[in-house]
C-alpha positions as CSV (number, residue, x, y, z in Angstrom):
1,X,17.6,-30.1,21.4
2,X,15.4,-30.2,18.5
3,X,12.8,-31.9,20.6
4,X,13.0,-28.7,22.8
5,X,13.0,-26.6,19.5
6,X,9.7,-27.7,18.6
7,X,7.9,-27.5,21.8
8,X,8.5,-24.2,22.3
9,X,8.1,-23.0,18.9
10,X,4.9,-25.2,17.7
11,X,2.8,-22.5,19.5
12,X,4.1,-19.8,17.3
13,X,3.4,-22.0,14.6
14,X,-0.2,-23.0,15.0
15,X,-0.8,-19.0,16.2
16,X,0.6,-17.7,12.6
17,X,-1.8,-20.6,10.8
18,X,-4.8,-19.3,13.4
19,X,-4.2,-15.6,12.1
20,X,-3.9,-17.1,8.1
21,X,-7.0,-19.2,8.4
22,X,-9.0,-16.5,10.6
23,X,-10.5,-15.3,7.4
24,X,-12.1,-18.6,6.3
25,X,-13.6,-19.3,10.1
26,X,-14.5,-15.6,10.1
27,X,-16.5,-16.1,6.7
28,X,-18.2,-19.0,7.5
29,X,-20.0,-17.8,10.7
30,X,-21.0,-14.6,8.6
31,X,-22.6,-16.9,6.2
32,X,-24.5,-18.3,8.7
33,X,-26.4,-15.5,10.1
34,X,-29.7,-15.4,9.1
35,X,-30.8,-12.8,6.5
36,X,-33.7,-13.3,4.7
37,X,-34.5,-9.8,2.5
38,X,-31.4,-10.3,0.5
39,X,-30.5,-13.5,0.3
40,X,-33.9,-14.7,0.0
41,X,-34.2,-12.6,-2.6
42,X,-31.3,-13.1,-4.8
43,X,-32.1,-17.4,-3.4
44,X,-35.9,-16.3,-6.1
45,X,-34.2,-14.7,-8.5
46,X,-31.3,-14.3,-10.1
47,X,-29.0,-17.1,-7.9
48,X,-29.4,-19.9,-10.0
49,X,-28.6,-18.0,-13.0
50,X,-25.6,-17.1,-11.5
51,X,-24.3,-20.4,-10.4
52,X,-25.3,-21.8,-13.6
53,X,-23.1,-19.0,-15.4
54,X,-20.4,-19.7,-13.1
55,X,-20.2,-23.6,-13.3
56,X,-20.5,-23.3,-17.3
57,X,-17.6,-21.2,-17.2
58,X,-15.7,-23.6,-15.6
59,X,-16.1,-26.0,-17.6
60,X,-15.7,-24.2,-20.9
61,X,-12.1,-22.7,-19.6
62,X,-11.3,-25.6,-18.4
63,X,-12.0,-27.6,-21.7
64,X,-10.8,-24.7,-23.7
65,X,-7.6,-24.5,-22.0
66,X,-6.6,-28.4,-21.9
67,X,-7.4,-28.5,-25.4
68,X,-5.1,-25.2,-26.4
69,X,-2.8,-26.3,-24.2
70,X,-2.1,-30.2,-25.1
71,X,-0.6,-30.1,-28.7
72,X,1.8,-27.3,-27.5
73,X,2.7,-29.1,-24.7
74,X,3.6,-32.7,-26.5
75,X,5.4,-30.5,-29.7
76,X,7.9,-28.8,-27.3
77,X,8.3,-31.6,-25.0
78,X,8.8,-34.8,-27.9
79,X,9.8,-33.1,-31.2
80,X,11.9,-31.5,-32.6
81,X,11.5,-28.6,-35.4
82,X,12.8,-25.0,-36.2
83,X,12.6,-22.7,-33.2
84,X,11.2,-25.3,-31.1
85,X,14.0,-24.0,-28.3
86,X,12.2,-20.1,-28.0
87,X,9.0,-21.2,-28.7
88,X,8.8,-23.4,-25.4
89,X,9.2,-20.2,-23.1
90,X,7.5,-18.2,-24.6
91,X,4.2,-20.1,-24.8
92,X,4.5,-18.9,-21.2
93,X,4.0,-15.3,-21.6
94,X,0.4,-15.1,-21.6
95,X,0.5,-15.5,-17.8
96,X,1.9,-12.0,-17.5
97,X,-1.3,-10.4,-19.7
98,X,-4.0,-9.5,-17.0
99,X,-7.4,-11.1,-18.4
100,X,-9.9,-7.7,-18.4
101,X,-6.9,-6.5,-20.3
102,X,-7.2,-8.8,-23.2
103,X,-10.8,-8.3,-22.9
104,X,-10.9,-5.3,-23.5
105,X,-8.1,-5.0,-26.4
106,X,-10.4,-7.7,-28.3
107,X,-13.7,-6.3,-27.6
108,X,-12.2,-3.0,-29.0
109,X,-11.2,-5.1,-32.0
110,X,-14.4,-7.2,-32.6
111,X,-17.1,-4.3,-31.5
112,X,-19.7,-3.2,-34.1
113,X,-17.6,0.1,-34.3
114,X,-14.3,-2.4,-34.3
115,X,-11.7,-2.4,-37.1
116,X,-12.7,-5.9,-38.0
117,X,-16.4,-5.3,-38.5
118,X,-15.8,-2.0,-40.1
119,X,-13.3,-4.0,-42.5
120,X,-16.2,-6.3,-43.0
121,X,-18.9,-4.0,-44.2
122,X,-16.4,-1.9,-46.4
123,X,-15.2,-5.0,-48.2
124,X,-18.8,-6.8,-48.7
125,X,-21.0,-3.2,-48.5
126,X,-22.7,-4.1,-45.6
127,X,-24.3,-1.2,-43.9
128,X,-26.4,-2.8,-40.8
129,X,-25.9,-5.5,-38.2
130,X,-29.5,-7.1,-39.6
131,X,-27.1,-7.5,-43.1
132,X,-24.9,-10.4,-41.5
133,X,-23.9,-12.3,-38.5
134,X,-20.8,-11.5,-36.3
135,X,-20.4,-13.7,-32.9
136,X,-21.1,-11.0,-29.8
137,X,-17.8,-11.2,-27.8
138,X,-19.6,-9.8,-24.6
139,X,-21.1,-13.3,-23.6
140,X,-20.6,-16.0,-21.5
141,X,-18.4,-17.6,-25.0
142,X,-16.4,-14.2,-25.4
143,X,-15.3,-14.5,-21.4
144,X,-14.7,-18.4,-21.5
145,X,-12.4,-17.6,-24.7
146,X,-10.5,-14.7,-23.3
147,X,-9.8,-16.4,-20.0
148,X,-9.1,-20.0,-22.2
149,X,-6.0,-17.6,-24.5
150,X,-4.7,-16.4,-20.8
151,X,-5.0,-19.6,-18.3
152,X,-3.7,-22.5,-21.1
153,X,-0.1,-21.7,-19.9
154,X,-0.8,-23.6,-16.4
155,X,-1.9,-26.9,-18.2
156,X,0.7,-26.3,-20.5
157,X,3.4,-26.1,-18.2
158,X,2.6,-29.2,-16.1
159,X,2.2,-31.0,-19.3
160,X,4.9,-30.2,-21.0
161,X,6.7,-31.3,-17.8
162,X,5.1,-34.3,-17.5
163,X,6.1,-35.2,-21.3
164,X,9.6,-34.6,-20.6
165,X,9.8,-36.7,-17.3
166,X,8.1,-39.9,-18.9
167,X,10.4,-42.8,-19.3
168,X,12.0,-43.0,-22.4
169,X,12.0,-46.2,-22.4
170,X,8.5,-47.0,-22.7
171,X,8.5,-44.0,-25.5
172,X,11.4,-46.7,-27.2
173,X,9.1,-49.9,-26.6
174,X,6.6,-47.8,-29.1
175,X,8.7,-47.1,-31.6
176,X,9.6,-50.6,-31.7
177,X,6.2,-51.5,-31.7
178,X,5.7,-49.6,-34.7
179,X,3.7,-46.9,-33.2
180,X,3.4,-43.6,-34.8
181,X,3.9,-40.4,-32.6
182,X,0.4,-39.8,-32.7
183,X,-0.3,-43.3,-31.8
184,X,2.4,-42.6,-28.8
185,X,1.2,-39.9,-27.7
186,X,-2.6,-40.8,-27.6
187,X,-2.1,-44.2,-25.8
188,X,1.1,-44.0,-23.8
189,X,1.7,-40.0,-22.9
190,X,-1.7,-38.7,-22.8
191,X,-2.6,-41.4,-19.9
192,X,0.6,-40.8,-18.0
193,X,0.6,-37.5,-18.2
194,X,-3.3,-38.0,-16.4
195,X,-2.3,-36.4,-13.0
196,X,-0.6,-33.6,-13.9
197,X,-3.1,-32.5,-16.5
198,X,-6.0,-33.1,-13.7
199,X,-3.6,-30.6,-11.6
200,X,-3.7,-28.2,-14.4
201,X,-7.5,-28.0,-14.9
202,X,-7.7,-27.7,-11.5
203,X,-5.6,-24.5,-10.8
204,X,-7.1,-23.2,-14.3
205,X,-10.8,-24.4,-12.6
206,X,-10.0,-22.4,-9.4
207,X,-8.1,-19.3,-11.3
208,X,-11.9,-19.2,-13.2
209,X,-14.1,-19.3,-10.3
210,X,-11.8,-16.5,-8.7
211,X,-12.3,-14.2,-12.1
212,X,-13.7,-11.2,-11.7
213,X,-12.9,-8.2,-13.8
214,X,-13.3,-10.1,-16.7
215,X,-16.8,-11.6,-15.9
216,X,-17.9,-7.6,-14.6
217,X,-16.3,-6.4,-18.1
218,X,-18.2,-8.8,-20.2
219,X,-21.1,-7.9,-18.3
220,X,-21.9,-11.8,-17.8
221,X,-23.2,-12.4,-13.7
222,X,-21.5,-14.7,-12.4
223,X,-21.0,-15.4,-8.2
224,X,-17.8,-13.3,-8.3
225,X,-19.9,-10.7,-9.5
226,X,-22.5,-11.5,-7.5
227,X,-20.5,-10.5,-4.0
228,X,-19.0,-7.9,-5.2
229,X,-22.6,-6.6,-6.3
230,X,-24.3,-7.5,-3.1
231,X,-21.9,-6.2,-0.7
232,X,-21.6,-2.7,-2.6
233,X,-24.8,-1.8,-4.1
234,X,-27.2,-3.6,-1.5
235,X,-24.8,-2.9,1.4
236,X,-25.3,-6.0,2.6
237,X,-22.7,-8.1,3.9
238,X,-24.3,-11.2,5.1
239,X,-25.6,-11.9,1.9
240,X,-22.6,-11.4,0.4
241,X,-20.7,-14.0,2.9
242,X,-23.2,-16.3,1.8
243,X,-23.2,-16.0,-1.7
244,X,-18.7,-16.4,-0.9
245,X,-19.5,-19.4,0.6
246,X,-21.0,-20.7,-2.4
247,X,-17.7,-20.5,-4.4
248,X,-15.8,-21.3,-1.2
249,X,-17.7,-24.5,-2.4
250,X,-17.5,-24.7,-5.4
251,X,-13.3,-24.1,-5.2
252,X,-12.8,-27.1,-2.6
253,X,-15.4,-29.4,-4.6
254,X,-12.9,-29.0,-7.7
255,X,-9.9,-29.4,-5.6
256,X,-11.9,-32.8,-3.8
257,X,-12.7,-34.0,-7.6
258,X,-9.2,-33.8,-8.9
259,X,-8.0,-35.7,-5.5
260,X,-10.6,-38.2,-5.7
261,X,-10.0,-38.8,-9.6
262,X,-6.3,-39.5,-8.9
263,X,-6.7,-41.4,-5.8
264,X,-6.0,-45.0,-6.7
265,X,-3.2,-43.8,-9.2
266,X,0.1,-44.8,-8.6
267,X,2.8,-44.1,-11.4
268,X,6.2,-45.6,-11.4
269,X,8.6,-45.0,-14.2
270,X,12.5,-44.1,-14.3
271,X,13.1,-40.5,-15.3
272,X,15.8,-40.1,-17.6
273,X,17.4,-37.5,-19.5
274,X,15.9,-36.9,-22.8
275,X,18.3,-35.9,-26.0
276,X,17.9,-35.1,-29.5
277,X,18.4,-38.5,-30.4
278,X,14.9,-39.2,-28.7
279,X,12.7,-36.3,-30.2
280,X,10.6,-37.5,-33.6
281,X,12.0,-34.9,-36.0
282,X,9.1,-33.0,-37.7
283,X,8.7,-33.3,-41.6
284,X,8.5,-29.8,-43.5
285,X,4.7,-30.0,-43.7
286,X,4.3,-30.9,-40.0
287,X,7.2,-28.8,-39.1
288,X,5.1,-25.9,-41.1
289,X,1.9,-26.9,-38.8
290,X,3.2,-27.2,-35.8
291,X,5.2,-23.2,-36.2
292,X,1.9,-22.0,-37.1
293,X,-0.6,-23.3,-34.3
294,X,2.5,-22.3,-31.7
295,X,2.7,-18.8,-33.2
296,X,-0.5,-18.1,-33.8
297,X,-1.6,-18.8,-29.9
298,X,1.0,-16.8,-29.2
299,X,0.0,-13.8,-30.8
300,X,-3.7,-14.2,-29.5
301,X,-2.6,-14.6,-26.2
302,X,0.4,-12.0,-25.7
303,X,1.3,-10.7,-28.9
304,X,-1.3,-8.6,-30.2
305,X,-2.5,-7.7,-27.1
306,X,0.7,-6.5,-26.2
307,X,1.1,-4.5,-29.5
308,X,-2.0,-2.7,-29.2
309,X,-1.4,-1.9,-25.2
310,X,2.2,-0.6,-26.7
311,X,0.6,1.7,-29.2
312,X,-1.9,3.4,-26.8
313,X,0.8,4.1,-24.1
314,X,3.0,5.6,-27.1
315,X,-0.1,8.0,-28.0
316,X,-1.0,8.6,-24.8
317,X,2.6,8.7,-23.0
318,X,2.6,12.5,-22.4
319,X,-1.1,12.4,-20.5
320,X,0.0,8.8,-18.7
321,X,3.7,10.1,-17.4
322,X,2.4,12.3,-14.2
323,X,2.8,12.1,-10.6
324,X,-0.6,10.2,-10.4
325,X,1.6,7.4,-12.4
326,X,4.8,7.7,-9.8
327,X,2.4,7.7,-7.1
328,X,0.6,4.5,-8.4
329,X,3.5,2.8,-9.1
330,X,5.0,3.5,-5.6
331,X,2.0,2.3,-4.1
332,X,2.4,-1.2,-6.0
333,X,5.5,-1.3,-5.5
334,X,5.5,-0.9,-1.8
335,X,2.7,-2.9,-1.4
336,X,3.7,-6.0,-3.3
337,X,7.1,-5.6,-1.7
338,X,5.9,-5.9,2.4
339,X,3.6,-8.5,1.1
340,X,6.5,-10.9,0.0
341,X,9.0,-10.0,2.6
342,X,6.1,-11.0,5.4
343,X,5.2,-14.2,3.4
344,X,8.8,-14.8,2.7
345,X,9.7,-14.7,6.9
346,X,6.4,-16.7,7.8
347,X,6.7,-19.3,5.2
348,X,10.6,-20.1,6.0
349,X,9.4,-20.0,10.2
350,X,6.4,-22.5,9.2
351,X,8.8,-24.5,7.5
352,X,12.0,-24.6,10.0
353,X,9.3,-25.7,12.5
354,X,8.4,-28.5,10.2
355,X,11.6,-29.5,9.1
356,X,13.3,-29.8,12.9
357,X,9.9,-31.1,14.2
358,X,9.5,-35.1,15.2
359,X,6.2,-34.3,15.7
360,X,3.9,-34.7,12.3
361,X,1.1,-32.7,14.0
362,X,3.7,-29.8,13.9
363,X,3.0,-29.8,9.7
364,X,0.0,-29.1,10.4
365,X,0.7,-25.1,10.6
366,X,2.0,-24.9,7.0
367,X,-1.0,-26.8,5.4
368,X,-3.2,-24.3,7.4
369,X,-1.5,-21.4,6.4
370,X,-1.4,-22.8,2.6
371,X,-5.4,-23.1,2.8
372,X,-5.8,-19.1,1.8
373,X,-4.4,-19.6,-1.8
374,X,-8.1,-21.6,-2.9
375,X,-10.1,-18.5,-1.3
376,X,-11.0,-16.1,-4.4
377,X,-10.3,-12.4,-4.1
378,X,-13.9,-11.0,-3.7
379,X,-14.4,-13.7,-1.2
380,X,-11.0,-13.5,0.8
381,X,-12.1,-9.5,1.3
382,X,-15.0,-10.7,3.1
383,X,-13.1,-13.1,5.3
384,X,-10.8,-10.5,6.1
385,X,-12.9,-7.6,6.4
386,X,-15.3,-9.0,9.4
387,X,-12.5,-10.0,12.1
388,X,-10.8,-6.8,11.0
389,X,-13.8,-4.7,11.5
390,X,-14.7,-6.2,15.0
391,X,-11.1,-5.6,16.2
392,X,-11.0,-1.6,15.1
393,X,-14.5,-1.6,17.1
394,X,-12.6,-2.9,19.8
395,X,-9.7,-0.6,20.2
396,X,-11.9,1.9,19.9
397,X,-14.1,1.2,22.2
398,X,-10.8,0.5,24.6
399,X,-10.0,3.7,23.9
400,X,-12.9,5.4,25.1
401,X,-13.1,3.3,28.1
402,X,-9.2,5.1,29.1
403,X,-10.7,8.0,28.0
404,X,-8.6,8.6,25.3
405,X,-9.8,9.5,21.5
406,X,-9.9,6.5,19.7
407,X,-8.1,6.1,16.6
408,X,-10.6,4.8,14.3
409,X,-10.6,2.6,11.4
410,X,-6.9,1.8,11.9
411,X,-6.8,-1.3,10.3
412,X,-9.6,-1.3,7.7
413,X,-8.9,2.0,6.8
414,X,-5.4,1.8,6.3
415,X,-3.5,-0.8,3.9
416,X,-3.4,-3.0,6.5
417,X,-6.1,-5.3,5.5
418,X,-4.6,-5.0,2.1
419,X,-1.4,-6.2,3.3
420,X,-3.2,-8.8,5.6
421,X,-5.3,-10.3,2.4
422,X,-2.3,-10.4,0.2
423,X,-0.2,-12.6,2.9
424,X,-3.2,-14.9,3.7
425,X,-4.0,-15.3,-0.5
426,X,0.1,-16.0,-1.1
427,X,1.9,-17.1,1.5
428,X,1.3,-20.8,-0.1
429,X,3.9,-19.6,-2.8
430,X,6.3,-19.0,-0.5
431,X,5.9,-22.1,1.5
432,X,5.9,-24.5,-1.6
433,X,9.0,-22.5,-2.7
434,X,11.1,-22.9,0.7
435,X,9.7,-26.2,0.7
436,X,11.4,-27.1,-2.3
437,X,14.5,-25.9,-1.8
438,X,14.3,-28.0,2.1
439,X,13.9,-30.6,0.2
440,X,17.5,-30.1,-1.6
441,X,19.1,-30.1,2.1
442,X,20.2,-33.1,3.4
443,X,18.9,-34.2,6.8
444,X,22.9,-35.3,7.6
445,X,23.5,-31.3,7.5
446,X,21.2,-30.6,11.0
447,X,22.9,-33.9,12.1
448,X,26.1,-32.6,11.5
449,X,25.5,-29.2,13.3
450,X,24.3,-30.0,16.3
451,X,26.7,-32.4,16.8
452,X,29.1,-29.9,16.4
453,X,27.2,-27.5,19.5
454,X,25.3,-25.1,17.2
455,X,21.7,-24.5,18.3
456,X,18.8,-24.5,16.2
457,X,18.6,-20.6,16.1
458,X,22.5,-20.8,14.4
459,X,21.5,-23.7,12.6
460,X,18.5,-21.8,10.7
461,X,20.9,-19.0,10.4
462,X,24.3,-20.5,9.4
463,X,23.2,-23.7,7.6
464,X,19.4,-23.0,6.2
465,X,19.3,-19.6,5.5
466,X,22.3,-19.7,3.5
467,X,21.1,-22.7,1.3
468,X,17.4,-21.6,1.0
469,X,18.6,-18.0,-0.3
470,X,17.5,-19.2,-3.9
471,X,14.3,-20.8,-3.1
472,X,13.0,-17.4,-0.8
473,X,14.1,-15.4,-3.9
474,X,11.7,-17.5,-5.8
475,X,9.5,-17.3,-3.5
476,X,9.3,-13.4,-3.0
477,X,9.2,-12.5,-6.4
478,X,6.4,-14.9,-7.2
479,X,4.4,-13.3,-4.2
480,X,5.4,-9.4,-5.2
481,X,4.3,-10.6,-8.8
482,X,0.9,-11.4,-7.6
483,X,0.3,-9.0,-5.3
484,X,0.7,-6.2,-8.2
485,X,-1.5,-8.4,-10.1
486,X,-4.8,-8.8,-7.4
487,X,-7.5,-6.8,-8.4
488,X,-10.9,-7.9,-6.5
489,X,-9.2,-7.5,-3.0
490,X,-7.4,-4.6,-3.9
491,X,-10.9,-2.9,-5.1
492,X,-13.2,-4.0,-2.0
493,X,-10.4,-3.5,0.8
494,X,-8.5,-0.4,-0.4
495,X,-8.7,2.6,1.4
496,X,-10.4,5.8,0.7
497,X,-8.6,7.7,-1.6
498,X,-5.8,4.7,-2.3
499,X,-5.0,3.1,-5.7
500,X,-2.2,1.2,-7.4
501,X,-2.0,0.2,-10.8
502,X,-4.2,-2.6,-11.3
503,X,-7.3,-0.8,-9.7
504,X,-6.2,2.4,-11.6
505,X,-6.3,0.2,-14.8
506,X,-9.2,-1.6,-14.3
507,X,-11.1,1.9,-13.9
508,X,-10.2,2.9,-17.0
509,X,-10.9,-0.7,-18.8
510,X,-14.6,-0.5,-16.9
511,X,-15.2,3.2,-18.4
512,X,-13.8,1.9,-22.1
513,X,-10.9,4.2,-21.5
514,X,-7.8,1.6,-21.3
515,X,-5.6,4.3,-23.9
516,X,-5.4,6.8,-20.4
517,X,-4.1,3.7,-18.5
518,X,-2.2,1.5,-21.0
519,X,1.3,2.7,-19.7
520,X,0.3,1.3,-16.2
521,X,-0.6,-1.8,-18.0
522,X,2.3,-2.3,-20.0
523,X,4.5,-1.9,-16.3
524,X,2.0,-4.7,-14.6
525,X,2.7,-7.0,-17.7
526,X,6.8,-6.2,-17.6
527,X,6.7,-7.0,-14.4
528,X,5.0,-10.2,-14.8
529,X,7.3,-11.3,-17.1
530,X,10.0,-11.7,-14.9
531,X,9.0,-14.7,-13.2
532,X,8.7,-16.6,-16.2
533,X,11.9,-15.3,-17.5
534,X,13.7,-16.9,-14.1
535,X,11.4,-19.5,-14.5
536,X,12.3,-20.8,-17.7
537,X,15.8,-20.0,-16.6
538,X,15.8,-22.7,-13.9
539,X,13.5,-24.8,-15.9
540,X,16.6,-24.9,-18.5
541,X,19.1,-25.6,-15.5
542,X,16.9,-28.7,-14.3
543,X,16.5,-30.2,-18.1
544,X,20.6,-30.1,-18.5
């Protein structure tokens, strides 16, 4: 029966990971027609500067985010001091803060015209720039330290994870040993904890090349900027799918490098619960430090931010609460919302198909279809945009072959690509979360059932679905936070005369106006918060 299951529903499979992965294939063969004004053009000029711009940035967020993130992640995973227990959620917050809006709030603060320069001057009389130095945040430095305050929490999480699930044996052998916990922590965490830091610079690596309001704020060319550039100012869209297949490059060269540094690393240690008794208790002093690196990345990242976004919506609530707001907000919402119920019903078809499957070609489809979530914004519009185009050409011209008026741009010109980009950019969230929780059912349950005469449809139905409604859950609202989060696919694939909140807000943030938008802000960060408030929640279940 579940032989018979999987031959006639591995074509369905493989056909939902052909649509997911069309983009990619349709990207590629853009990129390789020939176009020579353009490309050559940008290939004389300005290209190197941008890759060179783009691969320093890597490296700088990456750097900057490992080292922001380490110490928090070994105090809140191994010691124990006053308001250690809040402190190790909330260190997760920044994820929620959109990057161009952190940009902006601290180039607002550090500007020549900025309340810390003009506090500069008064105090020491200064009354011209030539009088004194004061670092330019609008650099390549300024974007690589905005993006470090707002990415740290991804190496942070898998560290502090990776802290906690060492053996406590080995952490007892060095206390024996007469090891100090910085002597631990240097030569027995930090090298266990190897993989899943080389997973967090990784995503932070990826999450940097895919930047681009922040990069376009800072006014710092980068590739991302470099698409979005070519494709709307030169109209040029060849170029552009050749300047995305650059950082289609550069994305699976850093996901290649952190496979190929990990690949003769094997790590066996019993996992065990860790209790008070285990933590090294923090003297006054330390207790003292270790409260005031915490709180002070915590205000950089979220607080102040947060704060000042507060205040503007506050002074500007009366101009911000209009129908334009309701309308933007219902376009978010609606959009974020058929985004994560299509991931959610692909990603738990993908995975029924895999789990019932005795085939291993048949896991192919969901490692396909998981593909998408590498492929930056700017560069997934591109992907999506050329098959899209060439199908609306078709139907119309299908139309006037009937004779019949042709409906136009029905797919490109409707929030149909939008909808289409956001599935093939998430749906990997959705298929690691229902993978997961599959992972919780035992195989002795489809045994059991179809031993008992239900068929796979009522198995998935009254067995699966029941005990994968927490992991879809999951899964949806991680997808419905991200799609009111995407900004550079929203921008190039929206349709005329659409918005939602994040390209409303980043309109105002380009035209130094975030006060008119800060209320749609402050709902994009709210809503971000609550993943990480169920996160934390189930990361507190798992640790008891």
């Amino acid at each position: 029966m579940i032989l018979g299951l999987a031959r006639s529903w591995s074509l369905t499979g493989y056909a939902i990971a052909a649509l997911l992965v069309l983009p990619l294939f349709a990207l590629i063969l853009q990129a390789a027609q020939p176009d020579e004004a353009v490309f050559g053009h940008l290939l004389s000029t300005v290209l190197p500067t941008y890759i060179s711009n783009s691969l320093w940035l890597i490296l700088w967020v990456s750097i900057g985010s490992l080292l922001l993130a380490l110490p928090c992640a070994w105090l809140m995973a191994r010691c124990e001091f006053v308001a250690r227990r809040y402190l190790q959620w909330a260190l997760l917050l920044p994820l929620a803060m959109p990057a161009y809006i952190v940009a902006y709030v601290y180039t607002d603060l550090l500007d020549y015209a900025g309340p810390v320069q003009t506090w500069l001057r008064s105090v020491f009389g200064w009354s011209s720039p030539q009088d004194y130095f004061f670092p330019d945040i609008r650099t390549l430095g300024g974007a690589a330290c905005v993006l470090s305050l707002v990415l740290f929490p991804y190496i942070y999480l898998l560290a502090r994870t990776a802290f906690m699930e060492q053996s406590l044996s080995l952490a007892h052998a060095s206390r024996i040993m007469g090891c100090s916990p910085w002597q631990s922590f240097w030569r027995l965490s930090l090298p266990m904890a190897r993989p899943a830091l080389a997973v967090g610079v990784a995503l932070v690596a990826m999450e940097t090349a895919a930047d681009f309001a922040t990069v376009n704020y800072f006014a710092v060319p980068t590739l991302t900027t470099a698409v979005y550039d070519t494709w709307l100012g030169y109209g040029n869209l060849t170029a552009a799918a050749k300047l995305s297949a650059i950082i289609l490059l550069v994305v699976f060269s850093l996901i290649g490098m952190e496979r190929f540094a990990r690949r003769k690393q094997q790590l066996f240690q019993k996992q065990s619960r860790i209790q008070a008794s285990d933590l090294y208790r923090l003297s006054p002093v330390q207790t003292l430090f270790a409260l005031g690196y915490c709180i002070t990345l915590l205000v950089l990242a979220f607080a102040l931010p947060s704060g000042i976004l507060l205040s503007y919506a506050i002074d500007y609530f009366e101009q911000s609460w209009d129908p334009i707001f309701w309308q933007l907000s219902v376009n978010s919402l609606s959009l974020a919302l058929i985004t994560s119920l299509v991931c959610c019903a692909i990603a738990l078809i993908l995975m029924f198909i895999r789990r019932v499957s005795p085939r291993s070609s048949d896991a192919l489809p969901s490692r396909l279809a998981s593909t998408g979530y590498a492929l930056p914004g700017t560069v997934l519009a591109i992907g999506v945009l050329v098959p899209l185009t060439l199908l609306d050409f078709a139907i119309n011209d299908v139309a006037d072959w009937l004779g019949m008026t042709g409906p136009g741009l029905l797919l490109t010109g409707s929030t149909v690509a939008l909808v289409f980009a956001f599935c093939v950019r998430f749906v990997a969230i959705a298929i690691g979360s229902v993978e997961t929780s599959y992972k919780r059912i035992s195989p002795s349950l489809d045994m059991v059932s179809l031993t008992l005469g239900q068929s796979p449809r009522r198995l998935l139905q009254r067995v699966h679905l029941p005990l994968l409604t927490k992991g879809l859950f999951a899964g949806a609202l991680l997808v419905f936070i991200e799609s009111m989060k995407e900004l550079p696919a929203a921008l190039l694939l929206r349709p005329i005369g659409f918005e939602n909140l994040a390209t409303y807000v980043f309109q105002f943030v380009s035209d130094e106006k975030l006060e008119h938008g800060a209320l749609p802000a402050i709902v994009i960060v709210l809503v971000g918060l609550v993943p990480l408030i169920y996160l934390n929640r189930s990361l507190e279940q798992d640790s008891r």
